[in-house]
N, C-alpha and C positions, 0 to 999 in steps of 0.2 A: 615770468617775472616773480622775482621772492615779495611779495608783498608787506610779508612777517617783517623784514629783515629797514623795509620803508620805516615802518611803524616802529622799530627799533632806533634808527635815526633820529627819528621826530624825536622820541622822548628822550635821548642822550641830548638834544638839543632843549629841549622842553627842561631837564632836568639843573642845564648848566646855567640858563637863564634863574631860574627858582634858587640858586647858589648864591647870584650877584644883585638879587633882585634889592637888597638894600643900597647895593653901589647903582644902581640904574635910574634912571628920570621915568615915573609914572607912566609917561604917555607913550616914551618908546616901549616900557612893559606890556603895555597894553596890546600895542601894536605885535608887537612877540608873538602873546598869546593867542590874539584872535587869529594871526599867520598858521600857530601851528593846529588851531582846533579848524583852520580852512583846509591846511595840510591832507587832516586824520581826514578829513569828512570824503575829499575828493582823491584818498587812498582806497577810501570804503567803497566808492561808488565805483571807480575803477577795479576794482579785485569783483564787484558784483556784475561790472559787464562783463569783464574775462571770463567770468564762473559762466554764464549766461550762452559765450558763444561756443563754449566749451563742452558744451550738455550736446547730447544724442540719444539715440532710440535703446543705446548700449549703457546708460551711464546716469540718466533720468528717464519719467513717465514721457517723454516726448516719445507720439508715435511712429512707428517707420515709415508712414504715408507721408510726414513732415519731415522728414530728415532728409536733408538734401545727398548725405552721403550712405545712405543707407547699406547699398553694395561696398561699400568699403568695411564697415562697421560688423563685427562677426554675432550671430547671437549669442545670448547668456546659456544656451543648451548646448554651444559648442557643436562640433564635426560629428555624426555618430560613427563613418566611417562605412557604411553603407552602401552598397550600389544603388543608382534610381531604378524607380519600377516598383512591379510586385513583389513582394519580402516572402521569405520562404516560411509558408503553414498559412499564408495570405487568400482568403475565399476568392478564386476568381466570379466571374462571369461570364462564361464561355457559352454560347451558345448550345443548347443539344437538344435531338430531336427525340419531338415529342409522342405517346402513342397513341393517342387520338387528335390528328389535325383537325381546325374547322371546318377547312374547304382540302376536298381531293379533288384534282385537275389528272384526267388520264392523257397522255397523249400518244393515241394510236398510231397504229405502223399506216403508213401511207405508202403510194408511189408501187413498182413491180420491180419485180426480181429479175436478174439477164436474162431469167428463161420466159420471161412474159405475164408471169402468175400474177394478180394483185394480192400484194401483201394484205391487205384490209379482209380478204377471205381466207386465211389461213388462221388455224390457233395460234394462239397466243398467250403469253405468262408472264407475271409482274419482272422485271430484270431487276430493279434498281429506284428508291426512291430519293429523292431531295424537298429538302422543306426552307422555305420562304415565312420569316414572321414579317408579319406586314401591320401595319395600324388601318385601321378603317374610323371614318371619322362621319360620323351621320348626325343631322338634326331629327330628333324624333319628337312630333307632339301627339302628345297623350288628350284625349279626348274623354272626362268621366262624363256621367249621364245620370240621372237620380230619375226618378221615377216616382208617380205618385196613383192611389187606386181609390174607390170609393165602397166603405162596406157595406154591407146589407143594411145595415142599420140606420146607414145614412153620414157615419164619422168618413171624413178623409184623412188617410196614410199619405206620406211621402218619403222617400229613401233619404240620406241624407249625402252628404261629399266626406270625402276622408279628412281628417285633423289638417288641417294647412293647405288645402284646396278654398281660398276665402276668396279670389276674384276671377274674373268669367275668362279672364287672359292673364298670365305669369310664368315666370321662369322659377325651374325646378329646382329642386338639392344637388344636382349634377350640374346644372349653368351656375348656380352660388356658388358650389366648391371651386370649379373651376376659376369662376373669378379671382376668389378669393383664395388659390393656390397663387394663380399669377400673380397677384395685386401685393397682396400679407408677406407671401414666401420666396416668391422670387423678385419681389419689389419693384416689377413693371409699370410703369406711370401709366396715368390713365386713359393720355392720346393714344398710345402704342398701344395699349390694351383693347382700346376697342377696336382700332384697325385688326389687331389679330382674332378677335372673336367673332369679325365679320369675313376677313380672309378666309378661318381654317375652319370654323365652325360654321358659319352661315349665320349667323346668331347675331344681330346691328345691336349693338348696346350703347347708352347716350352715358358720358359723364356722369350726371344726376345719379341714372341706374345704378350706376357701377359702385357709390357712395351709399345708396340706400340699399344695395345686398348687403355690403358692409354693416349696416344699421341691425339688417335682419337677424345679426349672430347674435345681438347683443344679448339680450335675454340669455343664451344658451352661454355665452360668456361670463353673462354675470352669474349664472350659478357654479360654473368653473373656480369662478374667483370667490365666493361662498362657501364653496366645499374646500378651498385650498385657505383658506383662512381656519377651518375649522381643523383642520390637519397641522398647521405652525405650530402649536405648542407640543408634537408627535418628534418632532425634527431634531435628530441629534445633533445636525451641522447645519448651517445655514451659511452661505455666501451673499455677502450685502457688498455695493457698489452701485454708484451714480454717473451718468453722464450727459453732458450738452446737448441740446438738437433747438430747430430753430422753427417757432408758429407764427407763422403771420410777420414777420421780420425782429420777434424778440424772444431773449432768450427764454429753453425753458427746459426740463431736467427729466431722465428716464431714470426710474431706479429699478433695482432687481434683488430678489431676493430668491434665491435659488441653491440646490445643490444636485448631487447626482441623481434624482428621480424626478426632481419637479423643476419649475421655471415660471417662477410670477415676475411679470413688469407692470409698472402704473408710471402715470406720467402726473408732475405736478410741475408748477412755474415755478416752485422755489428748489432748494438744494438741501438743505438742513432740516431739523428736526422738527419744522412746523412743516415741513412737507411727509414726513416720518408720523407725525403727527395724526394726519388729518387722515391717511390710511390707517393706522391702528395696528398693523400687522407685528409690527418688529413687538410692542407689547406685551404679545404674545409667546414671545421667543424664547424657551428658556434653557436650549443646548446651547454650542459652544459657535459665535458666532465669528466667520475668520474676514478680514477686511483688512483695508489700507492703510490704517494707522489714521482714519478721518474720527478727528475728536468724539463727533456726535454719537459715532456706535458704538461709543464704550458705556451709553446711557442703557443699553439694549445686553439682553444674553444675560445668562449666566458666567460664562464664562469666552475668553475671546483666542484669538489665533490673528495674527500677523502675518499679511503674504512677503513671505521674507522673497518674491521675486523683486518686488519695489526697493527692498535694503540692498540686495546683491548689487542692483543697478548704481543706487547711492556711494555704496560701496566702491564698487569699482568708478565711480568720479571723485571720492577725494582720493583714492591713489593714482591716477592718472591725475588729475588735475597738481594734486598738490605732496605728492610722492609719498604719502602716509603708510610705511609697513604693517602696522594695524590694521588697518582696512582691508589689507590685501591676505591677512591670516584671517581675519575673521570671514570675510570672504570665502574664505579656501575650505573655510571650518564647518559653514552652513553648506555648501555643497558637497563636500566629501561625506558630513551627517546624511543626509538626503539621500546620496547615492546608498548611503551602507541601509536606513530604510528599506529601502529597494529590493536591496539585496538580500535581507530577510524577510519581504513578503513575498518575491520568488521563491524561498525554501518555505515557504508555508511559515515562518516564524511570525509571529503579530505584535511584539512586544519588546525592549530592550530590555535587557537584562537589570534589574536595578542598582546592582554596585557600579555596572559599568556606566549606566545614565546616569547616575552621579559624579563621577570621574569625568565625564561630556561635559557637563555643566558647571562643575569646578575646571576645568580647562577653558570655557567660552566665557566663565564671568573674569580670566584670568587675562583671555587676551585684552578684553573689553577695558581691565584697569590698567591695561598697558597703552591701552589705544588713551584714556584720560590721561595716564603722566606723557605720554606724546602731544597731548594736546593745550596741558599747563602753559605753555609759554603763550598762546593765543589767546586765554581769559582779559578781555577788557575791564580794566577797572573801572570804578566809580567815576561819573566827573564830578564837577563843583555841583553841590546843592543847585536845586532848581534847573538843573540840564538831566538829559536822557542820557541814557547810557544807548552807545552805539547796538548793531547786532552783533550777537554773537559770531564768531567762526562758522562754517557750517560742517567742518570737521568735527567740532567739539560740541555742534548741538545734536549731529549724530550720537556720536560715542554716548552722551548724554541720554539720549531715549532709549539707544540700546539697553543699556544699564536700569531705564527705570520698567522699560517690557521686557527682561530679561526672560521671564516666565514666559509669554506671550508669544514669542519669537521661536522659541523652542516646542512651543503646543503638539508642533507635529511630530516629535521625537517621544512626547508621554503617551500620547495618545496615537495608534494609528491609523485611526478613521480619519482624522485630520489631516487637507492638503496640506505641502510647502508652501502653494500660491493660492490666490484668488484670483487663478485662472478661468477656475469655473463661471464665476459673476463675467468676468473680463468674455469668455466667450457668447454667453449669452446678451450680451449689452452690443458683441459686435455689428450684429447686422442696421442696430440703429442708426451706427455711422456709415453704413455703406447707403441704407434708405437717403439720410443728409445729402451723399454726395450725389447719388443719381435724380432725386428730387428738390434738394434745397430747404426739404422741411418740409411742415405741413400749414395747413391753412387754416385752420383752427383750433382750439386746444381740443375740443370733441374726436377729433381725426385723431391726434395724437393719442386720445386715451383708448378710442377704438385697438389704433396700432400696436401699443402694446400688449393690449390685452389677449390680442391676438399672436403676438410674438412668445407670448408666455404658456400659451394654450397649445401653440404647434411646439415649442420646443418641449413640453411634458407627454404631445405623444412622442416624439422621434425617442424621447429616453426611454420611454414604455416599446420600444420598438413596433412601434404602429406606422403605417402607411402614413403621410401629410395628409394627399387628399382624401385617401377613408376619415380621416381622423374630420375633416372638414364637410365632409359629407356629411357624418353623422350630427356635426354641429347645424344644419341647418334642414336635417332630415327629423319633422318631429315624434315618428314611430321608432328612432335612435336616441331618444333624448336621456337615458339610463346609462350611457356607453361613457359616461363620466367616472361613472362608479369601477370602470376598470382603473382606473389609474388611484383609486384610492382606496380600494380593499386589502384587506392584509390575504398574502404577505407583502408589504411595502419594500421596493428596496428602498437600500440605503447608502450614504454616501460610502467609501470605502477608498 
C-alpha cells in the first residue's frame, strides 16, 4: 500500500477546504479539519503496523530465533558457494596412534596347531598393534596429614596444610572446574547437574554446593575483573553492547565490553549510562569504540565506529518495504567496500590508498544526498502551534543519521583494525540468551553477576587459546593464582 500517495490525498483535500474556507460555516470547518488530522493520525499508525509486520531477522535487529520465517529469509553474508564439511587447509582431528600408550594389553596365542603343538609354547613376535583412547573416570580422595613434634627445649612444632586445604572434608580444584565447566560453559541447570556428577563421577552434589563453588571463584574473578579494568585504557578497539535477561521475574541487562583478545561482561538492572556508570570501565576507554548507534556510547571513546551490520539490515527494509533505490546503492556500496577490505588484507595490504578513500567517500556522501532528495516528498510539516509534529518517515530518518555518522559509518575503511560489525560484542553476549532459554534467568541478581563474570573470564582464555577447564582449574586452584597474568603481559594481541 502507497502510504505516501494516502497522505497526498488528505492534503489535496486539506488544501481545497483552506481555499473555500471563507465560503464555508465554522462548524462544518471544523468538522473538515479534525476528519482529516483523524485521517493523518490513523494513516500513521497503519504504515507503523505494516512496517512492523514487515521486519525480519534479514531487514531489522529481530532475531532469527523470533522470526517465524527464518528458512525463507536468506542471510545478509549471502551463499559462499561452498561445499559442507571440512574446507580445504582446515586442522582436522583424526585420530592417530600414539608412542607411548597408558595401558599395553598383550593378547597371546592360545588354542594348538593341526599338529597338536600348543601355540602358548612356541616363540613368538609382536605382529600388529591397535590402540583404543578410552576415558577413565575415578573419584579420588586425597588425604593431607600435618604432623606436630616436641623440642628439646620444650617448644611444640606443627606441620601445617597447603594454602586452600581450610576444612576437615571438601571438594577440589578439579570437582569446582568441573562444575563450573558444566554449569558457566555449557549452561547445565542445576537438577541435571547434580544427577550427572553423581551418575558419571560418583560425586553427590546438593544445589546449595553447586551455588557456593560458584561463590568460591569470586575472589579469583574479581581480580580478573581488576586487572582487565587496568588494561581498558591499553585498548585500541573496544566492542560495547547490551542485552535483556531475566532475575527473579524482572527485567535486567548484561553488558559487554570486549574485542578480539579480551571479554568482560557485568550485569546491572538498568540499561543506560547509570548502569555504564556505576562500573566505571567505558571512562576509561580511550581507543576507538564500535557499537550500535545506541546514543549513550557516543558519551565514551575517543573515537567511535558503526556496526554498519544493523544499517545493511535497515537498509535492506526500506527497499523492500518501501522500494527506495538509495537504499539499495548504498547497500551495495557498504558491502562491495567491505569485500574489497578483504581483499586487500588477504594481499598483506593494510590501508586504502588515500586518493582513492577519498573518491569512496565522495561517492557514499553522494548516494546519501540522493537518498535525502528521494526522500524530500516524505518531510512532514509543521502542524498548528501547540500540536506535535507527527514521526518522521523512517526512510528519511535513516538517510538523515547516515549523513550525520557519515564519518562513523566508514571507520572501517580509515582504519583497518576496525570491524564492519559489532559482531564481536554480539557473539560474546550470545550465550546469555541461550543461558535465558534453557534456564529462564536467574534467581538473583548475585547469580547473575557471578554469570557474567564468569562468561567474561572463559571467553578471554578461549581467545588466549587456553583450555576452558585449565583455564578454570586455575581459577579455583590457589598455587595458580599468577595464571591471570598470561592473558595480560605484552605482547598483547590485538583486535585486527
Amino acid at each position: 500500500m502507497d502510504y505516501q500517495k494516502i497522505r497526498n490525498k488528505i492534503a489535496e483535500g486539506r488544501a481545497i477546504v483552506e481555499k473555500y474556507k471563507d465560503e464555508t460555516p465554522k462548524p462544518v470547518l471544523e468538522v473538515c479539519f479534525s476528519m482529516f488530522e483523524i485521517n493523518e493520525m490513523l494513516v500513521d499508525k497503519l504504515e507503523e503496523l505494516d512496517n512492523k509486520i514487515s521486519k525480519n531477522s534479514t531487514n531489522s535487529s529481530i532475531p532469527p530465533s523470533k522470526d517465524p520465517n527464518t528458512k525463507k529469509n536468506q542471510s545478509l553474508r549471502g551463499y559462499s558457494g561452498k561445499k559442507t564439511g571440512g574446507q580445504s587447509g582446515h586442522k582436522g582431528s583424526t585420530l592417530k596412534k600414539v608412542e607411548k600408550p597408558d595401558k599395553i594389553i598383550p593378547h597371546l596365542l592360545t588354542g594348538k596347531c593341526n599338529c597338536g603343538i600348543k601355540l602358548s609354547t612356541l616363540p613368538s613376535s609382536l605382529h600388529s598393534t591397535r590402540q583404543v583412547f578410552e576415558v577413565e573416570i575415578k573419584n579420588v580422595v586425597i588425604e593431607h596429614q600435618v604432623f606436630e613434634t616436641k623440642c628439646s627445649c620444650g617448644m611444640k612444632h606443627c606441620s601445617a596444610y597447603p594454602e586452600g586445604v581450610n576444612a576437615s572434608v571438601q571438594y577440589g580444584p578439579g570437582v569446582r572446574a568441573i562444575v563450573g565447566y558444566l554449569s558457566k560453559y555449557q549452561l547445565i541447570p542445576s537438577e541435571r547437574l547434580e544427577e550427572m556428577m553423581s551418575d558419571i563421577f560418583n560425586t553427590p552434589l546438593s544445589e546449595g554446593t553447586i551455588d557456593n563453588i560458584s561463590n568460591y571463584a569470586e575472589a579469583g574473578l574479581n581480580e580478573f575483573k581488576n586487572k582487565f579494568e587496568e588494561h581498558v585504557p591499553e585498548m585500541k578497539v573496544g566492542n560495547a553492547d547490551e542485552t535483556t535477561t531475566n532475575v527473579n521475574g524482572k527485567l535486567g541487562h548484561i553488558h559487554v565490553l570486549s574485542n578480539e583478545a579480551f571479554t568482560f561482561l557485568y550485569y546491572d538492572v538498568k540499561r543506560g549510562m547509570a548502569a555504564v556508570g556505576r562500573l566505571g570501565f567505558l571512562a576509561k576507554f580511550t581507543g576507538t569504540l564500535v557499537h550500535d548507534c545506541f546514543s549513550m556510547y557516543f558519551n565514551y571513546g575517543d573515537k567511535h565506529a558503526i556496526c554498519n551490520a544493523h544499517l545493511v539490515r535497515e537498509l535492506t527494509f526500506i527497499e523492500e518495504q518501501f522500494g527506495h533505490l538509495w537504499a539499495h546503492k548504498v547497500k551495495i556500496f557498504l558491502l562491495d567496500l567491505n569485500e574489497l577490505k578483504i581483499y586487500y588484507k588477504l594481499n598483506n595490504i593494510f590501508h586504502i590508498d588515500k586518493n582513492d578513500l577519498d573518491d569512496l567517500i565522495k561517492n557514499f556522501l553522494e548516494l546519501l544526498l540522493e537518498g535525502r532528495i528521494e526522500c524530500l516528498p516524505l518531510i512532514k510539516s509543521i502542524l498548528k502551534k501547540g500540536k506535535r509534529r507527527g514521526k518522521q518517515h523512517p526512510a528519511l530518518n535513516l538517510v538523515n543519521r547516515m549523513l550525520k555518522l557519515k564519518t562513523e559509518i566508514l571507520k572501517f575503511a580509515h582504519d583497518f583494525d576496525i570491524p564492519f560489525t559489532n559482531n564481536q560484542a554480539e557473539r560474546d553476549l550470545r550465550m546469555v540468551k541461550v543461558h535465558l532459554k534453557i534456564s529462564g534467568g536467574f534467581r538473583s541478581e548475585k547469580g547473575a553477576e557471578i554469570f557474567a563474570l564468569f562468561r567474561g573470564y572463559i571467553g578471554t582464555a578461549k581467545k588466549h587459546g587456553q583450555s576452558v577447564f585449565t583455564a578454570l582449574k586455575n581459577l579455583y586452584n590457589p598455587f595458580h593464582n599468577d595464571s591471570l597474568d598470561l592473558f595480560f603481559k605484552p605482547p598483547l594481541k590485538i583486535s585486527s
